[in-house]
C-alpha positions, 0 to 999 in steps of 0.5 A: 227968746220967745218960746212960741218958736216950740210951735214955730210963728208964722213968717212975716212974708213969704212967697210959696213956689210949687213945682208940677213934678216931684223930680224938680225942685224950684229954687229962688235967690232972695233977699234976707226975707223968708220964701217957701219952697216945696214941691206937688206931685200925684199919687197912686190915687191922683191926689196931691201930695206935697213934699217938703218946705224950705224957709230961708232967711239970708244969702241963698248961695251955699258958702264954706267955712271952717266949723268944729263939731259939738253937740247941744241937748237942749231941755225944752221950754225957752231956748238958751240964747248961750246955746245957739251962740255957741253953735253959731261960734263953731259953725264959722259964720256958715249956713245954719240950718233948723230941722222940723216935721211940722210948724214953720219958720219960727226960728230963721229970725231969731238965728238970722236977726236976733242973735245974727253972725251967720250966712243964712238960716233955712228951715226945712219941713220934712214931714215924711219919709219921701222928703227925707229921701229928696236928694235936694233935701240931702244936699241943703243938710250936707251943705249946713254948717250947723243943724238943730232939730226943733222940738215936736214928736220924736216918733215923726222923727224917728218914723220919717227920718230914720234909715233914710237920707236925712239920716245918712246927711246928719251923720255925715255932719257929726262924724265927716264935716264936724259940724255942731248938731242940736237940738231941744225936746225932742229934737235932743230926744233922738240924739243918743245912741240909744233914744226913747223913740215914743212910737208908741207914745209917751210915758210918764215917770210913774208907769215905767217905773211900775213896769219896765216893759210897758208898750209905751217904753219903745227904746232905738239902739243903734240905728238913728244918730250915730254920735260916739259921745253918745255911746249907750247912751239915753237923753231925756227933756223937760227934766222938771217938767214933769219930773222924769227922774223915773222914766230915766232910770228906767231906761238906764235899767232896760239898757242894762238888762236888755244889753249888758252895758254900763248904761248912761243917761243924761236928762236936761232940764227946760231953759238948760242946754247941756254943749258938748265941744269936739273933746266930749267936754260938756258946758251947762248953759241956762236957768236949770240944772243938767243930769249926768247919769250912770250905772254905778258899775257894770254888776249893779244891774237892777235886781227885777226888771222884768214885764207885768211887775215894777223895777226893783233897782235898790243896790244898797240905794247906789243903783245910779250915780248921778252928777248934777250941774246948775246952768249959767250963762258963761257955761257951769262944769265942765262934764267930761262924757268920755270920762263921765266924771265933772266939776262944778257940780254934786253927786247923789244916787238914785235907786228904785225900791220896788217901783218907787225912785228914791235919792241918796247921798 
C-alpha cells in the first residue's frame, strides 16, 4: 500500500452532483468508477454551505451478508494489507464503507481492486456535525458491512461525530449488526472507551510526563465508541513514531487517578495492526510490535499525579505491566483483552521516577 492514502489520492475519475436543497440528496447508479456525492444549501448569511461527499466504487445497490464483529487498531504510517483482508473476511463480501473529515478517496481502489472480495467500497466525507447529523449519511453507515476511519485529527472526529448520528450508526455497528470496525491513527485514537480527543492539541510524551494536567491532555470517557472490549481502556498510534511510551502511561495514570479503574492502554506501533475477533481475541499483523498495557493492580495508583508537578508512578519500578508482541503477517499472539493476558510475546514493566519512564523486567 502506499501510504499517500493517509492523505488520501485524487481519484481518477469522478463526477460531482449537487443538489439545491439540504433535504435531498442525489443519488447515481454507477459503474465501478468513482462519483462524488454532496449536497448545497445557504446559510443564515446566504452563503453556501456544503454538506457531506460520497466516493463510490462498485455496486451502488446496498446488499446483505453475513458478518462477525472484530475490531482493528491500526498504528499509522503504511496500512497492513493483512488487516483489511481480515475486515473484508468478516465483512462476507458486503459493502465496505471508509470514514474521513477530510481528504478524498484514497482508498476505494485499494479495498475495491486491490485487495477486492467486496461488493462496493464508499468513502464518505463528514466534516462536520450537520453531516453527521444527515439521516442519509446515517443509513449508508448502518447499511456498511465494515467501516474504517482513516487516519487525520481525532479532534475532527470527536468534534463533528460525537453525540451525533454517525455515532449512534457506529455503535449500532459494534454492538447490534456486528460488524468489524477499524481504523489507523487517529481513526484507532477514538476506538476506546477512553480516548485522548486532542481538542486541545496534541502532546508529546515528555510534557505528559512532566505534568499530568497539562491543557493539552484532553481524555473522553464514556461517551463516543462504546466498544466493552475496550472497556477503560485508552489506544494510542505511531507508537515508535515518535516514542509515545510516556504519554501512555500518562494516560493510564489520569484514568486511575481521575476514575479509580484499573486502568488499560493498548499503544500500536506504524505498519502494525492489532484484530480483535468477536471473542476479544487479539492477532498482531505488520512490520512492528503491539503493546498491551495495565495497571499492574488495582492499589499501584501512581504516588503523585497531580497538576503543575511531574507524575511520580515508581511502585518499586512495577507501576504498568506491559505485554509486547511482534507483527507478522499470519497474525503473532493472540492477546486475549478480556482476560488481558497473551502468548507469543514478552513482559516487561514501566514505571515513571518523577517525570522520567523508565523500563524494568
Amino acid at each position: 500500500m502506499n501510504s499517500t492514502r493517509v492523505l488520501g489520492a485524487l481519484c481518477a475519475f469522478s463526477v460531482v452532483v449537487l443538489s439545491a436543497c439540504t433535504s435531498s440528496i442525489v443519488e447515481q447508479a454507477i459503474a465501478p468508477e468513482s462519483v462524488a456525492v454532496s449536497s448545497v444549501g445557504s446559510g443564515k448569511d446566504g452563503a453556501s454551505l456544503q454538506a457531506y461527499q460520497s466516493f463510490i466504487v462498485g455496486d451502488a445497490a446496498d446488499v446483505t451478508r453475513t458478518t462477525s464483529g472484530g475490531t482493528v487498531l491500526m498504528g499509522g504510517g503504511t496500512d497492513v494489507d493483512e488487516a483489511f483482508r481480515w475486515m473484508i473476511t468478516k465483512s462476507g463480501g458486503g459493502d465496505f464503507v471508509i470514514l474521513r473529515a477530510a481528504g478524498t478517496d484514497g482508498y476505494n481502489s485499494y479495498v475495491y481492486s486491490e485487495l477486492g472480495g467486496v461488493n462496493s467500497c464508499e468513502t464518505l466525507i463528514i466534516a462536520s456535525r450537520a453531516d453527521a447529523n444527515d439521516p442519509v449519511v446515517e443509513q449508508k453507515i448502518r447499511n456498511a458491512e465494515a467501516v474504517f476511519i482513516a487516519g487525520g485529527d481525532q479532534a475532527n472526529y470527536v468534534n463533528f461525530w460525537e453525540g451525533t448520528r454517525v455515532e449512534d450508526a457506529l455503535n449500532y455497528l459494534i454492538n447490534t449488526k456486528k460488524v468489524p470496525l477499524g481504523g489507523t491513527s487517529a481513526g484507532c485514537a477514538i476506538q476506546g472507551k477512553n480516548y485522548f480527543s486532542a481538542v486541545n492539541g496534541t502532546i508529546t510524551s515528555a510534557q505528559a510526563l512532566a505534568n499530568p494536567y497539562n491543557s493539552l491532555l484532553t481524555i473522553g470517557r464514556n461517551n463516543f465508541l462504546n466498544n466493552a472490549f475496550l472497556d477503560n481502556t485508552i489506544t494510542d498510534t505511531h507508537f515508535n513514531n515518535p516514542d509515545r511510551r510516556g504519554r501512555l502511561v500518562t494516560f493510564l495514570a489520569r484514568l486511575s487517578k481521575d476514575y479509580g479503574v484499573q486502568a488499560k492502554g493498548i499503544g500500536v506501533d506504524e505498519q502494525t495492526a492489532v484484530c480483535i475477533d468477536q471473542n476479544g481475541s487479539a492477532r498482531v499483523y505488520g512490520n512492528g510490535t503491539a503493546f498491551f498495557l495495565r495497571q499492574r493492580t488495582t492499589t499501584s495508583t501512581p504516588e503523585r499525579c497531580i497538576s503543575g508537578s511531574s507524575l511520580d508512578w515508581y511502585r518499586s519500578r512495577q507501576a504498568v505491566s506491559v505485554y509486547k508482541i511482534n507483527g507478522s503477517t499470519t497474525g503473532a499472539g493472540p492477546f486475549s483483552v478480556s482476560t488481558w493476558s497473551g502468548s507469543g510475546g514478552s513482559s516487561q514493566f514501566y514505571y515513571v521516577d518523577r517525570g522520567t519512564l523508565g523500563v524494568s523486567y
